[in-house]
C-alpha positions as CSV (number, residue, x, y, z in Angstrom):
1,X,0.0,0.0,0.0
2,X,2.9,2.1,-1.1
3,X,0.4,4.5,-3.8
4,X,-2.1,5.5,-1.2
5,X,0.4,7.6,0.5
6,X,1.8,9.1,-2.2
7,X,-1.0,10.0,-3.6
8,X,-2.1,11.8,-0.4
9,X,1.0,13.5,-0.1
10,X,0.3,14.7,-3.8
11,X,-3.0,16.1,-3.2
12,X,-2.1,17.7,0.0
13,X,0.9,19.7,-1.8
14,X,-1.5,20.0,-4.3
15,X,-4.1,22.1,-2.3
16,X,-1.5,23.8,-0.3
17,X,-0.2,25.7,-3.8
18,X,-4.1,26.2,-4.5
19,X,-3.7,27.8,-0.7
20,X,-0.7,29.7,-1.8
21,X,-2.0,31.2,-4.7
22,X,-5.8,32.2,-3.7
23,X,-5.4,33.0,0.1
24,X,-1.6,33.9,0.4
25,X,-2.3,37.3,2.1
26,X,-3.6,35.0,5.3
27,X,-1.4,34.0,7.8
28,X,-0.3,30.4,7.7
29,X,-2.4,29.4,10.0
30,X,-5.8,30.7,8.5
31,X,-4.1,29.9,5.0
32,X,-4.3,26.5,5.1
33,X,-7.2,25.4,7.5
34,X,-9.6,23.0,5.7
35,X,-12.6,24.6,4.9
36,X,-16.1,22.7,3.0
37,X,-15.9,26.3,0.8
38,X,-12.0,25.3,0.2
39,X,-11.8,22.3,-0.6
40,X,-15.3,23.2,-3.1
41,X,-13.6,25.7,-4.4
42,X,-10.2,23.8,-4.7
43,X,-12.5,20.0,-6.2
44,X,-14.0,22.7,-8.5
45,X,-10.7,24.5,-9.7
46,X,-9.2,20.7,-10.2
47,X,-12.2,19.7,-12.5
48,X,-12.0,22.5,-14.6
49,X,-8.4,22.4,-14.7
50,X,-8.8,18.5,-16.2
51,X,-11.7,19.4,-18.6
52,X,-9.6,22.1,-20.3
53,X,-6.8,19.7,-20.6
54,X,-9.2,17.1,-21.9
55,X,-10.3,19.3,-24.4
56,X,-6.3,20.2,-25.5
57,X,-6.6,23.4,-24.9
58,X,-4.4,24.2,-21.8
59,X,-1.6,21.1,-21.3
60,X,0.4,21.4,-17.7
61,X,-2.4,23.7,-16.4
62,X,-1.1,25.0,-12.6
63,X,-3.5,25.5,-10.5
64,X,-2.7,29.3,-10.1
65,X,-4.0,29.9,-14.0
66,X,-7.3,29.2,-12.7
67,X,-7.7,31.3,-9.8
């Protein structure tokens, strides 16, 4: 059960650059407490950001494009 792991430390660094990038005037502290509006926001921004590479139109989309 190596991948499980991995892929949680993936998506955590994943939402702590979403963090970075839409509430980096909050101290750390506020910045990256878990939120339901967060991690909608964040689910949302990563669904977009894979239909939009689906589509070919934005390949290696960061998620601070979308924000």
């Amino acid at each position: 059960m190596k991948n499980t792991p991995l892929s949680y430390e993936a998506k955590k660094l994943e939402f702590r650059l979403y963090c970075d990038a839409k509430y980096g005037g909050l101290p750390l502290e506020r910045r990256y407490t878990v939120t339901g509006e967060k991690v909608k926001e964040f689910m949302f921004t990563l669904l977009l950001g894979n239909k939009r590479r689906k589509e070919g139109s934005q390949k290696g989309l960061h998620v601070s494009a979308l924000i």
